[in-house]
C-alpha positions as CSV (number, residue, x, y, z in Angstrom):
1,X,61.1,67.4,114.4
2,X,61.3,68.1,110.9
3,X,60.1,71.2,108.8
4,X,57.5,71.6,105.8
5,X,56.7,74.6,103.2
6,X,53.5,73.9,101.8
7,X,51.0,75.3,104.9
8,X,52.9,78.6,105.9
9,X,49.9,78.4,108.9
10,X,50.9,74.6,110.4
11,X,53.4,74.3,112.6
12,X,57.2,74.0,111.7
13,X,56.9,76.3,108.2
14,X,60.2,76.6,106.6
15,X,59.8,77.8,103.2
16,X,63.4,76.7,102.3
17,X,62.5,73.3,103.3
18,X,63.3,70.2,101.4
19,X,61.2,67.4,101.1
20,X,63.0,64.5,102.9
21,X,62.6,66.7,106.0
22,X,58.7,65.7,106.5
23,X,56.5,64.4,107.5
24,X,57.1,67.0,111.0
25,X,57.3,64.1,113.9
26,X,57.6,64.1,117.3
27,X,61.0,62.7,118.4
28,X,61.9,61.0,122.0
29,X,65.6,61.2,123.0
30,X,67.1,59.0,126.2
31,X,68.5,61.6,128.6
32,X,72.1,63.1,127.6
33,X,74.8,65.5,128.8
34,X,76.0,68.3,126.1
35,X,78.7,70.8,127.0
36,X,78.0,74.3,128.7
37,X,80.4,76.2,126.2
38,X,81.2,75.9,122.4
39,X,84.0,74.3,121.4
40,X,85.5,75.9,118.0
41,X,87.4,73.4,115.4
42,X,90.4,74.9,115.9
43,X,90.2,74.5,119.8
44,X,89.5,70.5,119.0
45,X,92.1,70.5,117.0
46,X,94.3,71.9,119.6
47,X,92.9,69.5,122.0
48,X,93.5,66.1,119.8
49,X,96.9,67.4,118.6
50,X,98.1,67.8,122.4
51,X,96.7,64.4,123.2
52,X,94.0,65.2,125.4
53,X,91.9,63.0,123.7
54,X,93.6,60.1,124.9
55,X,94.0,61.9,128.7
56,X,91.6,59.7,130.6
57,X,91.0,62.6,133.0
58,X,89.1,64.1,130.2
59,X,86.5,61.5,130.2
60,X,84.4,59.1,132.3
61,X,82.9,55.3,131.4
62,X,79.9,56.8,129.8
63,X,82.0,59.3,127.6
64,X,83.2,63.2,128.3
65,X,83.2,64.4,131.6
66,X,83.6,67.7,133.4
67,X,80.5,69.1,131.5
């Protein structure tokens, strides 16, 4: 990950780079689950304010669930 601007040729060129964003690294995740659709603020905000965050039907031990 990461992006530099001095060698337009090397991989990860962004000339609107700044420099705490290098050196480019690899980067290893552990597996994850992300949600199929966006979500908009205003849809969260919807979702706290009718207290579906605290609806344990919405979520499973290891976090969200139904993605």
């Amino acid at each position: 990950m990461g992006a530099q601007k001095k060698k337009p040729s090397e991989a990860n060129y962004d000339p609107e780079a700044v420099d705490d964003e290098s050196p480019v690294h690899e980067v290893h995740l552990e597996a994850f689950q992300i949600g199929r659709h966006p979500v908009t603020v205003e849809e969260f905000k919807g979702f706290v304010e009718n207290e579906g965050y605290t609806d344990p039907r919405w979520w499973t031990a290891g976090g969200p669930g139904g993605c």
